[in-house]
FIDREN-262225 format. One line per 5 residues: number of its first residue (from 1); for each residue x, y, z of N, C-alpha, C. Coordinates in nm, 3 decimals. Layout:
BEGIN
NUM = X/Y/Z/X/Y/Z/X/Y/Z | ...
END
This chain:
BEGIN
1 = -0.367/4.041/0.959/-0.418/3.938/0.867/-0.496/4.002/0.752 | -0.583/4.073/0.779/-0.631/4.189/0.735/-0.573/4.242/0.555 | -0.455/4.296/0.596/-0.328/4.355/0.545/-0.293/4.248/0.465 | -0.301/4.125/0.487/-0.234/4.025/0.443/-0.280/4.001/0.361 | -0.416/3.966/0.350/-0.532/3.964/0.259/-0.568/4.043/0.139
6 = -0.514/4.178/0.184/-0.564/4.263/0.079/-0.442/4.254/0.014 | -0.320/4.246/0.061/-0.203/4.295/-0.009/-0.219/4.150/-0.150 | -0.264/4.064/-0.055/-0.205/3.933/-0.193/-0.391/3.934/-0.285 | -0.488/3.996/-0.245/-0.564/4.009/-0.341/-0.504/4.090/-0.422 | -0.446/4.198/-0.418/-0.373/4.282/-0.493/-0.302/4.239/-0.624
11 = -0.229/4.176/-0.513/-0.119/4.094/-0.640/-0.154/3.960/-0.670 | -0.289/3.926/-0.746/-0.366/3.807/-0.795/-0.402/3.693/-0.766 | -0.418/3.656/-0.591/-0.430/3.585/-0.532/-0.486/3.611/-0.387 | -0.503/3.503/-0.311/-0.565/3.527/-0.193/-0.548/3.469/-0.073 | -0.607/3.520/0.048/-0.574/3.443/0.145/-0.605/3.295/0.140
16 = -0.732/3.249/0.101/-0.737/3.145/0.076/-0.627/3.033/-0.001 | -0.587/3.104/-0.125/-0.471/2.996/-0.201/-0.388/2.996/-0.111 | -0.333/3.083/-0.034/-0.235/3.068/0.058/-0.224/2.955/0.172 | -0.351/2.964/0.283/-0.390/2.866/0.389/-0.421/2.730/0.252 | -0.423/2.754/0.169/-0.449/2.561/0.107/-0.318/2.521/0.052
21 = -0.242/2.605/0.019/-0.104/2.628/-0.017/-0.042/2.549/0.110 | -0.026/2.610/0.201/0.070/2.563/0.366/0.002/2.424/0.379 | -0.144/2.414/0.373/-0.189/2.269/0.431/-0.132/2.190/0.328 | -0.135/2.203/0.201/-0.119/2.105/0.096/0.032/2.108/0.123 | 0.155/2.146/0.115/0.254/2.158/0.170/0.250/2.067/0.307
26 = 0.215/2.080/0.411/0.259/2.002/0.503/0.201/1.863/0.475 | 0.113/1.854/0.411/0.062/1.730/0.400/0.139/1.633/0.324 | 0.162/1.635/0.216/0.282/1.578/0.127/0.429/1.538/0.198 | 0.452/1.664/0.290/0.596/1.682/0.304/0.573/1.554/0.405 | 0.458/1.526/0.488/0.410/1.396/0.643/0.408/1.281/0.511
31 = 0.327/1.293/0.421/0.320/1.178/0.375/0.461/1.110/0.344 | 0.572/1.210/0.297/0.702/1.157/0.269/0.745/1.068/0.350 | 0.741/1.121/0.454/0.811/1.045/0.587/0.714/0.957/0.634 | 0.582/0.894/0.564/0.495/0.747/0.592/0.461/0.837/0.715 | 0.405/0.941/0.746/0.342/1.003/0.855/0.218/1.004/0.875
36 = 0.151/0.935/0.936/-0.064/0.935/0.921/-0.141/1.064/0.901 | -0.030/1.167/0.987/-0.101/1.262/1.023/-0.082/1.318/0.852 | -0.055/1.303/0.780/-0.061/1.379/0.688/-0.199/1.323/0.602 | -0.314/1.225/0.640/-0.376/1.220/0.580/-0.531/1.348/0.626 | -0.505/1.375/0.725/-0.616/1.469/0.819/-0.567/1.600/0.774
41 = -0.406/1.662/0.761/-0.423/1.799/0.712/-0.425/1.801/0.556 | -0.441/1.660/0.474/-0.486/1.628/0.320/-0.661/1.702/0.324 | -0.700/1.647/0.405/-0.881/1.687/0.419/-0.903/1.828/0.431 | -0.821/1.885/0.512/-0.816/2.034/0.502/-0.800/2.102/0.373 | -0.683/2.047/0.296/-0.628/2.105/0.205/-0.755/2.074/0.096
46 = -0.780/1.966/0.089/-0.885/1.918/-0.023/-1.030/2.019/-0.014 | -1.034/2.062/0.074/-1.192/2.117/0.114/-1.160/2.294/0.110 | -1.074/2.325/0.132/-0.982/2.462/0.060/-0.973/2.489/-0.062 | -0.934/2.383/-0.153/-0.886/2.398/-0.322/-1.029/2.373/-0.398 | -1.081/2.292/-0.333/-1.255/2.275/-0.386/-1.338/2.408/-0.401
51 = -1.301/2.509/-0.285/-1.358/2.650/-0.330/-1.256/2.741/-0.434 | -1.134/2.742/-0.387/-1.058/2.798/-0.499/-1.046/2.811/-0.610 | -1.070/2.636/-0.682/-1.077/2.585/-0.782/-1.231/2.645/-0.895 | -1.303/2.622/-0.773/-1.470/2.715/-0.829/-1.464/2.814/-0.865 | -1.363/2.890/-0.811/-1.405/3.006/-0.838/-1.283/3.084/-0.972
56 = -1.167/2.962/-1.035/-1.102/2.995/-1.081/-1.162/2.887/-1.256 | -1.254/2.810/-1.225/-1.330/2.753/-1.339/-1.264/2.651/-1.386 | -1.212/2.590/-1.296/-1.097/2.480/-1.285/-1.209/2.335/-1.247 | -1.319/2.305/-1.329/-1.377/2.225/-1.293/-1.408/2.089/-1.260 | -1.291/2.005/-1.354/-1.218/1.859/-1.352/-1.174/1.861/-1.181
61 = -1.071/1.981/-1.160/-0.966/1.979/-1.064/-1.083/2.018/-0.932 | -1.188/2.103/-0.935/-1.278/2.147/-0.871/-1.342/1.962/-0.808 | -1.401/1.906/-0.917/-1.454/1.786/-0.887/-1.334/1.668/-0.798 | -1.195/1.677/-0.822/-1.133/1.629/-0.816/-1.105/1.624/-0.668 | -1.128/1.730/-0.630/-1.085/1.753/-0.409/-1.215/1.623/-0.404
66 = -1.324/1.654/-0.441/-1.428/1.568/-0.337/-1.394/1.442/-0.322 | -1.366/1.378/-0.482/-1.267/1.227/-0.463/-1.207/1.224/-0.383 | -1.118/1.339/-0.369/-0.960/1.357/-0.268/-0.970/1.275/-0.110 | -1.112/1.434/-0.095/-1.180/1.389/0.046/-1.182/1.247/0.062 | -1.284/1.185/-0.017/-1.268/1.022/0.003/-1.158/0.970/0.008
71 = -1.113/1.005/-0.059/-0.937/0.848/-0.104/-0.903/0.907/0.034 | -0.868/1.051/0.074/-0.799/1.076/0.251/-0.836/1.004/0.317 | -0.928/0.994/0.334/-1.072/0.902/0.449/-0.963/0.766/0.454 | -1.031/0.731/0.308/-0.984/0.571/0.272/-0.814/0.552/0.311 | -0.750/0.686/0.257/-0.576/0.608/0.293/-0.566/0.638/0.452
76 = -0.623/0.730/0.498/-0.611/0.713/0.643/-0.635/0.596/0.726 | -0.715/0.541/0.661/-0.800/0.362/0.709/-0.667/0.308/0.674 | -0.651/0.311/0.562/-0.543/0.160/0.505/-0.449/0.179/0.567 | -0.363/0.310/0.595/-0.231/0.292/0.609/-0.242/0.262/0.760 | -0.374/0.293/0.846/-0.329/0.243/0.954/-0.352/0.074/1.012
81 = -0.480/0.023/0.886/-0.500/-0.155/0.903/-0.519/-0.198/0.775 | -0.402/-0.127/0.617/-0.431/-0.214/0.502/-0.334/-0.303/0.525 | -0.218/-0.311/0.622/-0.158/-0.444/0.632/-0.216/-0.623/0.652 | -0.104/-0.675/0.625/-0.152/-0.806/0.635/-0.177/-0.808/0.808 | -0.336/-0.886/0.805/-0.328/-0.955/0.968/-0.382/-0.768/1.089
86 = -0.463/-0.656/0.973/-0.499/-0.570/1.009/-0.413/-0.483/1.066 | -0.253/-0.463/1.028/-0.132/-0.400/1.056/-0.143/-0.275/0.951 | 0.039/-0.208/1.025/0.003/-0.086/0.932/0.042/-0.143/0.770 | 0.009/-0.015/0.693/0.066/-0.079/0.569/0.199/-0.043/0.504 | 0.255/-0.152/0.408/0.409/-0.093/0.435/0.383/-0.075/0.246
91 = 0.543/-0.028/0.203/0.560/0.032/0.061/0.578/-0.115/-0.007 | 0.463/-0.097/-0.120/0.508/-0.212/-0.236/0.522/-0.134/-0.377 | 0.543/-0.214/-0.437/0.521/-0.228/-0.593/0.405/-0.223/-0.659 | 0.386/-0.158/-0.758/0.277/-0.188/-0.840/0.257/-0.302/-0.968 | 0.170/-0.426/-0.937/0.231/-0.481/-1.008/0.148/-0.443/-1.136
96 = 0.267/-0.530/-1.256/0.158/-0.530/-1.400/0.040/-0.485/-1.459 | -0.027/-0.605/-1.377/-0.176/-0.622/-1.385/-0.233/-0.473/-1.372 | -0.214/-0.402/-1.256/-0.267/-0.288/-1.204/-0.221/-0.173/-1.303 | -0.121/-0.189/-1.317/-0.111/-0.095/-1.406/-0.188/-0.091/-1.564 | -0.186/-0.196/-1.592/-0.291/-0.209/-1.723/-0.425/-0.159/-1.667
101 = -0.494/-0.211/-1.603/-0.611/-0.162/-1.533/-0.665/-0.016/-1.520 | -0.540/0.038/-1.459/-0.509/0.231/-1.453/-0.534/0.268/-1.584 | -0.445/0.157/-1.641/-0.396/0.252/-1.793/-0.529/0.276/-1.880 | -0.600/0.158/-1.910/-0.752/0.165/-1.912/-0.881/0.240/-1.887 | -0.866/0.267/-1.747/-0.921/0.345/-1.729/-0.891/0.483/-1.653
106 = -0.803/0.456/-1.680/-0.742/0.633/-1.720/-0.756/0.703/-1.849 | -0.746/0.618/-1.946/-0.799/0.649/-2.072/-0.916/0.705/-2.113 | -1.018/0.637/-2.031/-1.145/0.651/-2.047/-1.243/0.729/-1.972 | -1.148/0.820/-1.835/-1.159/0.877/-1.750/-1.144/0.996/-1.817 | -0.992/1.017/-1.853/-0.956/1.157/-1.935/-1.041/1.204/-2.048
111 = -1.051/1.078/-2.140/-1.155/1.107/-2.213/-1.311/1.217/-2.197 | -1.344/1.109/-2.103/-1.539/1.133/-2.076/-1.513/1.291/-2.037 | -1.406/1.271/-1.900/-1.369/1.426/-1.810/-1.355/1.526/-1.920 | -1.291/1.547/-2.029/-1.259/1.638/-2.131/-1.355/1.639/-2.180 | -1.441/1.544/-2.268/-1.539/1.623/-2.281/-1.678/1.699/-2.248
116 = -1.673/1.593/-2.103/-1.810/1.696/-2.026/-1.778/1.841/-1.964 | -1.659/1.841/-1.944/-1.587/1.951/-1.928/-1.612/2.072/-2.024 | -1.539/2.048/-2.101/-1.531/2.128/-2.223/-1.629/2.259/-2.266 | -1.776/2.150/-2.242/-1.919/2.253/-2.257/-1.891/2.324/-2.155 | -1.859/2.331/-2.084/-1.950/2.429/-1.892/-1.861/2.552/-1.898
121 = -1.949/2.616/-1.880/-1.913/2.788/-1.872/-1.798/2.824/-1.820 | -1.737/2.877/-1.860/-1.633/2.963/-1.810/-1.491/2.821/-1.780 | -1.532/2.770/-1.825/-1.441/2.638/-1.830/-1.276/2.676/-1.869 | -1.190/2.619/-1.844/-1.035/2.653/-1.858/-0.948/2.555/-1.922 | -0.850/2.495/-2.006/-0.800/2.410/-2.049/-0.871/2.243/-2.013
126 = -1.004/2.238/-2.102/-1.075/2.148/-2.034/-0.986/1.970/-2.033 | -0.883/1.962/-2.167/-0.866/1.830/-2.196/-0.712/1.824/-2.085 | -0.659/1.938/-2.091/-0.560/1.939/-2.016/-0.598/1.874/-1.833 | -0.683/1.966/-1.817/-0.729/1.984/-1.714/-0.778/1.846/-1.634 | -0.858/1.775/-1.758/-0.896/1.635/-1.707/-0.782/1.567/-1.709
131 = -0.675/1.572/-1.769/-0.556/1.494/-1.825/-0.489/1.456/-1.685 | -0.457/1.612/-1.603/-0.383/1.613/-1.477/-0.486/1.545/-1.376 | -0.605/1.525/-1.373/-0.712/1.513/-1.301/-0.722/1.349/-1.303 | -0.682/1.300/-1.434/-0.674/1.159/-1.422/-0.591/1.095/-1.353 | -0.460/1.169/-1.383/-0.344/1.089/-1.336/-0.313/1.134/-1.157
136 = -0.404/1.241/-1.135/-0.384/1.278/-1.037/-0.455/1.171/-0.953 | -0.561/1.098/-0.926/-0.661/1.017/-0.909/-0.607/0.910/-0.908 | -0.496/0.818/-1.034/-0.444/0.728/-1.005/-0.331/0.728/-0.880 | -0.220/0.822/-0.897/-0.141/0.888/-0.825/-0.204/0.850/-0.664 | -0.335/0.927/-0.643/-0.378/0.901/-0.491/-0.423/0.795/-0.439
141 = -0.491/0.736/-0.550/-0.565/0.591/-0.494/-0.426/0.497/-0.452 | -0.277/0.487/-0.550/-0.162/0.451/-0.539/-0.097/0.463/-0.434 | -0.115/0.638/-0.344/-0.059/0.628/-0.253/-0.146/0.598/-0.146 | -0.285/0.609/-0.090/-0.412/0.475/-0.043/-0.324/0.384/-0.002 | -0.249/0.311/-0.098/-0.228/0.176/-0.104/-0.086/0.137/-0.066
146 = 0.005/0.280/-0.033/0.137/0.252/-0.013/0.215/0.227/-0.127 | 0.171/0.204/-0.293/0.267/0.172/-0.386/0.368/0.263/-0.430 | 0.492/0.271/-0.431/0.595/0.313/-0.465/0.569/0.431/-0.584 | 0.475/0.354/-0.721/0.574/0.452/-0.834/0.393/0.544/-0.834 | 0.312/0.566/-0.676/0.288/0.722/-0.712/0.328/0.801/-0.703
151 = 0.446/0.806/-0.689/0.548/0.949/-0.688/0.597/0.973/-0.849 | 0.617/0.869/-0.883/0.661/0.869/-1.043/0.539/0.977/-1.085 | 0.387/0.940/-1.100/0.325/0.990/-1.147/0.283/1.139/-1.089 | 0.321/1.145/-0.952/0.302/1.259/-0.919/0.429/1.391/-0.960 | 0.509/1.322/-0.964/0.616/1.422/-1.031/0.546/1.433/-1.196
156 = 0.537/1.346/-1.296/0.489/1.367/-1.395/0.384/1.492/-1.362 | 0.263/1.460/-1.321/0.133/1.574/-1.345/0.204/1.692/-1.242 | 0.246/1.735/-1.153/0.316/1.858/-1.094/0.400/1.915/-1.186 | 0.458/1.865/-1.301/0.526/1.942/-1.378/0.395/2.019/-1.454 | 0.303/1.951/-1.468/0.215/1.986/-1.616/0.157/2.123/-1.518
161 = 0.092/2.089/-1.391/0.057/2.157/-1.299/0.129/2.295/-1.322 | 0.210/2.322/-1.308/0.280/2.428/-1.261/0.253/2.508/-1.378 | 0.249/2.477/-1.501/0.255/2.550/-1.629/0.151/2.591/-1.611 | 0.029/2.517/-1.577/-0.129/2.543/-1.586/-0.178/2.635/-1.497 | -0.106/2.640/-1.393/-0.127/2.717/-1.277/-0.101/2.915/-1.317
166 = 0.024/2.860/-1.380/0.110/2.998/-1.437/-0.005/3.051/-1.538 | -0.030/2.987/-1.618/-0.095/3.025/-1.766/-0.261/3.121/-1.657 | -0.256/2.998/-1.533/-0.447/3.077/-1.493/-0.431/3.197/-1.419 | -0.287/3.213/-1.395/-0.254/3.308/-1.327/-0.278/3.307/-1.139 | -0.252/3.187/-1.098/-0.264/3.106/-0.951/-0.141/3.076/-0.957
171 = -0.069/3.204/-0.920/0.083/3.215/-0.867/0.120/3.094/-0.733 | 0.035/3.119/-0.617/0.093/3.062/-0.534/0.079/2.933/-0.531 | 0.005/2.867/-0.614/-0.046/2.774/-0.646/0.048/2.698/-0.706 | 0.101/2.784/-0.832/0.181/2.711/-0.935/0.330/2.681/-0.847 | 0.373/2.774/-0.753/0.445/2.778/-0.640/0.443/2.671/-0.549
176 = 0.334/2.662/-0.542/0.297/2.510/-0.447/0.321/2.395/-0.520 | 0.302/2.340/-0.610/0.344/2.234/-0.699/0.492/2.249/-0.756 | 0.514/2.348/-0.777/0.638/2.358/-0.789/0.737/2.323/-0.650 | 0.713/2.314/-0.549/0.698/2.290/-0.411/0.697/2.141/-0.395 | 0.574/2.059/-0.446/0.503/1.957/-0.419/0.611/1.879/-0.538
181 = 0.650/1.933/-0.644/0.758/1.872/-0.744/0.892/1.772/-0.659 | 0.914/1.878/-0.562/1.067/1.852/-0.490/0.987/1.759/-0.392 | 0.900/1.771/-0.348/0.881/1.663/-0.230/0.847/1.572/-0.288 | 0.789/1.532/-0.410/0.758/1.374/-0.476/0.851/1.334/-0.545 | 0.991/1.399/-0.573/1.103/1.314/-0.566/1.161/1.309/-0.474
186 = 1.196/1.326/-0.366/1.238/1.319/-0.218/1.123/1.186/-0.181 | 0.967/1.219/-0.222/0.934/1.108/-0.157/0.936/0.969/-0.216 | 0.982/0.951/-0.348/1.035/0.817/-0.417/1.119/0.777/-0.382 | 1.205/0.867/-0.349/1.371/0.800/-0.305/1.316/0.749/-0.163 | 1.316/0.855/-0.058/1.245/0.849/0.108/1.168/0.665/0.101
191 = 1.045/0.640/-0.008/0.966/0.549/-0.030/1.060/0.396/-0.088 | 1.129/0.412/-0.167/1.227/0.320/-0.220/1.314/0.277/-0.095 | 1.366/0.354/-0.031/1.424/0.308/0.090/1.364/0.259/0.165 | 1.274/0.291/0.247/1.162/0.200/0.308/1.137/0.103/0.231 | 1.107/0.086/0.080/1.073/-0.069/0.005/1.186/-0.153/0.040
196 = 1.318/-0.112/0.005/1.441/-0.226/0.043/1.471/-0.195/0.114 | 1.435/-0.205/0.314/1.421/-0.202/0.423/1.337/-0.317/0.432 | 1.225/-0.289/0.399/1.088/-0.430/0.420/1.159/-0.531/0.325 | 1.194/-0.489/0.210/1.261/-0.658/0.173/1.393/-0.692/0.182 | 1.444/-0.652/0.280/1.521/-0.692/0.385/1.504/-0.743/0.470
END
């Protein structure tokens, strides 16, 4: 392990990106398949990238695990009693309304995030950074809730991801989203089928 460690400090990364790499990986890949357990190795992964992120000056995305932590908590609750009548919860739609709502304050999220960002030391693509950080946030609270098109949005910000990752030089990282790309279209389709199943 040892060996393992030094070899990938070597080549610009670490054991750490790695173990948050595999958790964040299995976690996504459970969530595809409406799996619970993927909200408990989410908490792992979130509490992994929170130091990584520190130490790579990634500070939007740094702030962004602790939310994570919560919304895990929270979708672990819902999906097992956000159903009607305290059941599990099944795949809907997002309607309208909600989406204006997001859109709103997502706006105003990216905003504030970019620029408190921006000042703090050693800071890294601050507007970008909040940009993925917003939509990443809608994306989770979405899947919380079982709605269908957070995969839409999660494929959107995993593309942006991967570039950003490359540019900070968090190979395995950018690897991992590039990773996390293929499983959030697998999990729209996977999720869409389950939607016209239930409305069936």
């Amino acid at each position: 392990m040892t060996f393992l460690c030094a070899w990938l400090t070597a080549h610009g990364t670490s054991c750490l990106e790695l173990v948050a790499v595999l958790f964040g990986i299995v976690s996504v890949f459970l969530s595809v398949r409406e799996n619970i357990w993927s909200w408990p190795t989410a908490l792992v992964n979130v509490a992994l990238y929170f130091a990584l992120f520190f130490r790579s000056g990634l500070y939007s995305d740094m702030g962004l695990q602790v939310v994570y932590f919560a919304l895990s908590v929270y979708g672990w609750y819902e999906w097992l009693y956000g159903g009607a009548g305290r059941t599990t919860l099944r795949v809907t739609r997002v309607p309208a309304r909600v989406w204006a709502i997001c859109a709103v304050i997502g706006v105003a999220l990216w905003a504030t995030l970019g620029k408190l960002t921006s000042h703090l030391p050693g800071v890294a693509l601050p507007y970008v950074d909040a940009a993925t950080t917003t939509v990443s946030l809608i994306a989770q609270w979405m899947m919380t809730r079982k709605l269908l098109e957070n995969w839409t949005l999660w494929i959107i910000v995993d593309v942006v991801y991967v570039g950003m990752f490359i540019f900070k030089g968090l190979y395995l990282t950018a690897g991992n989203y590039a990773v996390y790309l293929v499983l959030a279209i697998m999990g729209h389709v996977a999720w869409k089928r389950s939607l016209n199943r239930g409305a069936a």
